[in-house]
C-alpha positions in Angstrom: 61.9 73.8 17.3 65.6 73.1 18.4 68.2 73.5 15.7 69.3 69.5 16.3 72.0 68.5 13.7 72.8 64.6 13.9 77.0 64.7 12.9 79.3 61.5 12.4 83.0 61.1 12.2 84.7 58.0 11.6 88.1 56.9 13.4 89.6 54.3 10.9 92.4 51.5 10.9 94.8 51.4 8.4 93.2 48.8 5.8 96.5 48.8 3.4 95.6 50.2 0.1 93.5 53.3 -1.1 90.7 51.0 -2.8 89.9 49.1 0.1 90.7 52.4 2.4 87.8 54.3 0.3 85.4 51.7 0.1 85.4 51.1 4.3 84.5 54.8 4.7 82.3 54.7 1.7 80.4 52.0 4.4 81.0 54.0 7.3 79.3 57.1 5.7 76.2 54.6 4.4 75.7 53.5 8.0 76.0 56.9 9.6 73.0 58.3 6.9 71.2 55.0 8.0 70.9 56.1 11.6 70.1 59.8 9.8 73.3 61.7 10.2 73.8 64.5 7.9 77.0 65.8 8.2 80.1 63.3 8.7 84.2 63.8 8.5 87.1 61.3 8.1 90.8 61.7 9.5 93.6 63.7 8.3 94.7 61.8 5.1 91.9 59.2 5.4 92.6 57.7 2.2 96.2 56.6 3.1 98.6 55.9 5.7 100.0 58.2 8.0 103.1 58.1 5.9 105.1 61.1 7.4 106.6 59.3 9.8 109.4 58.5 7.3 111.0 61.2 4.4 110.9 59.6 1.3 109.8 59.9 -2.0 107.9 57.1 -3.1 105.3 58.5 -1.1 104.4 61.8 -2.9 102.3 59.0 -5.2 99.6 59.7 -2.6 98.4 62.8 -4.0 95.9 63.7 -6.4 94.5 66.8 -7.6 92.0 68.3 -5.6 88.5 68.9 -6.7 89.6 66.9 -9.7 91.1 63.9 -8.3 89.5 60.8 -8.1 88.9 60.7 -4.5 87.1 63.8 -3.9 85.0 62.9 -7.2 84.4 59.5 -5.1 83.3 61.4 -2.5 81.0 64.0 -4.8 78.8 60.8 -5.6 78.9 59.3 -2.3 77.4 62.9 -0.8 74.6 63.0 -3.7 74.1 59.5 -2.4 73.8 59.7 0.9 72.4 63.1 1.3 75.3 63.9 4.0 78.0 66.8 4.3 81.3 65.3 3.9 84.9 66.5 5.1 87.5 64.9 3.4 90.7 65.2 4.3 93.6 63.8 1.3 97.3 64.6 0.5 96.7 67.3 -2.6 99.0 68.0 -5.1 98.2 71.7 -6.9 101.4 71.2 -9.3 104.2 69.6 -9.3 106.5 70.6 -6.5 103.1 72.1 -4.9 102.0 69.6 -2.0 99.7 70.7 0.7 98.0 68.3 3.5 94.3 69.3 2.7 90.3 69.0 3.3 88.0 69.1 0.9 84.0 70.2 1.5 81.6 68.9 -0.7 77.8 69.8 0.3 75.1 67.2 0.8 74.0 67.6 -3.5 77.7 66.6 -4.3 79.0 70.0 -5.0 82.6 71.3 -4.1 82.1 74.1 -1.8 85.6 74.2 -1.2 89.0 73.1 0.9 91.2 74.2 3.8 95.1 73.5 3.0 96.9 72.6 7.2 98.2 76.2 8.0 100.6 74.9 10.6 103.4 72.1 9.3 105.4 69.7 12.2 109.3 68.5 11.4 109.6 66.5 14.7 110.4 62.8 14.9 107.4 60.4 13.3 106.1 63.9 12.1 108.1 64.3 9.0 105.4 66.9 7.3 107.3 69.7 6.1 109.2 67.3 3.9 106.0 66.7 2.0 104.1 69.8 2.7 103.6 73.4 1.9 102.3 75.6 5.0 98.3 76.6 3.7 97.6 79.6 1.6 93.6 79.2 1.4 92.8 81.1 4.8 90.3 80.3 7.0 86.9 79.3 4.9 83.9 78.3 6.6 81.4 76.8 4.5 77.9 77.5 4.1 76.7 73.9 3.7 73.3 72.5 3.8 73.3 71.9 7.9 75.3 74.8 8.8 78.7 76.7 8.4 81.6 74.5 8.4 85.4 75.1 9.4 88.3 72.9 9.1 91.3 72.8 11.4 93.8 70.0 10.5 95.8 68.1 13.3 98.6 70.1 14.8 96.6 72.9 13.5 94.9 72.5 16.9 98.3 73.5 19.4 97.4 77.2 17.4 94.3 78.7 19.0 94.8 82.0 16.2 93.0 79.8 13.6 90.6 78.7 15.9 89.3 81.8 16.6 89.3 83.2 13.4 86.9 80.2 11.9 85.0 81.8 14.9 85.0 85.1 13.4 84.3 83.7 9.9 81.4 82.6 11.3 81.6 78.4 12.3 79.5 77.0 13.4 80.9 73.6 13.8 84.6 72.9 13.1 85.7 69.1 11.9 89.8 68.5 13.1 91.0 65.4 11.4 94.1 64.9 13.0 97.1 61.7 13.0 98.4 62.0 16.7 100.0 59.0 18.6 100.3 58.3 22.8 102.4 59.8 25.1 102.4 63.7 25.7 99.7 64.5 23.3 96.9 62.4 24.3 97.0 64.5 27.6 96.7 67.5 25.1 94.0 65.5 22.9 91.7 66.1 25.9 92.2 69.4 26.9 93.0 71.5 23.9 89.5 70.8 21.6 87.4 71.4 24.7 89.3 74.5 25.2 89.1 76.0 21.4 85.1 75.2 22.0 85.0 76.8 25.0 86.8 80.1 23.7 85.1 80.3 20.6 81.6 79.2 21.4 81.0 76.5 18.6 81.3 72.7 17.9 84.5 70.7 17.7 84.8 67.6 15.7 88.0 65.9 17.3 89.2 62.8 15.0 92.1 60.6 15.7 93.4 57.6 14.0 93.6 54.5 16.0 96.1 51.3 16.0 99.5 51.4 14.5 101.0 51.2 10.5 103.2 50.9 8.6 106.3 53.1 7.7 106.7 53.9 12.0 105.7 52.9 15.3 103.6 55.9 15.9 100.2 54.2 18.2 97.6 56.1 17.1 95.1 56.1 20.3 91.6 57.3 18.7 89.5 58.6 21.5 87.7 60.9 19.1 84.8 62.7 20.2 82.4 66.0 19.6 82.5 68.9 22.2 79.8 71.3 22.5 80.5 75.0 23.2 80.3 74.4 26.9 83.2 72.3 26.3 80.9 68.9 27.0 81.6 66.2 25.3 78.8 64.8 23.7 77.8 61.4 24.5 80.9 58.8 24.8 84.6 59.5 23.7 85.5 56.8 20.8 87.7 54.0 22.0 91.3 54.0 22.4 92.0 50.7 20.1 89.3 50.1 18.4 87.7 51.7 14.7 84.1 53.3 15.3 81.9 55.5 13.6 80.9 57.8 16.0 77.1 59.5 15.5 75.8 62.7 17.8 73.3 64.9 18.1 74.5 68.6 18.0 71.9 71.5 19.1 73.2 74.4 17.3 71.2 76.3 19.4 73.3 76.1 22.3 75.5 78.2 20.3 73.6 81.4 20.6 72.7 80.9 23.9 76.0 80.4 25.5 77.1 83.0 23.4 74.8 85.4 24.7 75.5 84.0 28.1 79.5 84.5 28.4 79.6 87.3 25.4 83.3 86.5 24.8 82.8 87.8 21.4 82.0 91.0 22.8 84.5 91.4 25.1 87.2 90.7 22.5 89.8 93.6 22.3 91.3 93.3 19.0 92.3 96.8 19.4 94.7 95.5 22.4 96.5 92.7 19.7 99.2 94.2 17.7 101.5 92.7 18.7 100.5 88.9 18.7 100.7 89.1 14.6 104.4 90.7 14.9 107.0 88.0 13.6 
């Protein structure tokens, strides 16, 4: 019998407060375990704007603790609810001064397995991050959930293929990348670089845009997410370019042996060879 796991991912709109921010993918997650998804993942900082396309600090009121904020607790009860996996991606704040752009795991009984903190921080225009964030300490955790192992990989995490191959070698089998990424240059790299990491590491990609503009910037946020399979296929349709959607797919985790078997990159890998790609 195939190893079929049915995965969702929601590309939202900017709604303009938390409450109402929550509640829409509190829907979003009730319609995807309708049509029997078990697994689903939000954007990078679903529950807010994309706020770091200005530095100031009125806008460090975003964060909350993380697993003891409200949010992920919102989301604990949603996943006992629903019976889904849940990635949730929130601006977490550790202590104060201690800030990190973060994704929380909670398993499809409502328990925290766990988070991923964004390893890799932009400072470029309408990507003000490093005035908010600290670089991730956490590693690279994949998670064993209830439909497979689970890695995260946040937004311009993705230009980095190190951490994508070392969720590999922790074992992912599907990897969620809630990511906040506007037209121009980027969207030529929005379809070539997840399709790649999939390709070279021989699991599942969950790519998840934002779509329309907000406040705070004039960043257009184009959507177009989509799930890639380890061929680097996209599977089924690619998520519009304007519009909010909640995107459901079937994933055969199957294929992940078998192409694995059949191209044996993991084999051939000559970490023996790679000093010097971890010298500063």
């Amino acid at each position: 019998m195939a190893n079929v796991v049915r995965a969702a991912l929601v590309q939202a709109t900017w709604t303009g407060d938390t409450e109402s921010m929550v509640a829409k993918h509190e829907e979003h997650a009730r319609e995807a375990a309708r049509q029997g998804a078990k697994i689903i993942g939000f954007q990078e900082v679903f529950n807010a704007p994309y706020f770091c396309q200005v530095q100031d600090p009125e806008h460090y009121s975003w964060a909350e603790p993380v697993p003891d904020g409200p949010t992920t607790r919102r989301m604990q009860e949603l996943a006992r609810e629903t019976g889904m996996v849940i990635v949730v991606p929130v601006f977490e704040v550790e202590q104060s001064g201690f800030y990190y752009n973060t994704a929380a795991v909670i398993d499809s009984d409502g328990t925290f397995l766990g988070k991923y903190r964004k390893h890799h921080i932009p400072q470029v225009k309408g990507f003000w991050e490093k005035y908010y964030f600290k670089p991730g300490n956490v590693g690279w955790p994949v998670f064993e959930t209830s439909v497979g192992k689970v890695g995260v990989y946040i937004c311009y995490d993705r230009h980095f293929p190190e951490g994508w191959r070392q969720l590999g070698l922790n074992g992912a089998q599907l990897v969620y990348n809630p990511s906040a990424t506007s037209r121009g240059l980027s969207a030529y790299l929005w379809q070539l670089e997840q399709p790649a990491a999939a390709v070279a590491n021989e699991y599942f990609v969950a790519a998840i845009n934002r779509v329309g503009q907000e406040p705070y910037g004039d960043n257009d946020f184009y959507g177009t997410s989509y799930f890639v399979d380890p061929r680097g296929q996209v599977v089924g349709e690619i998520a519009s370019d304007k519009s909010e959607e909640l995107v459901v797919r079937d994933l055969d985790f199957d294929l992940i042996d078998e192409v694995r078997q059949q191209w044996a990159f993991y084999r051939d890998r000559r970490p023996d060879a790679y000093e010097g790609l971890v010298q500063p």
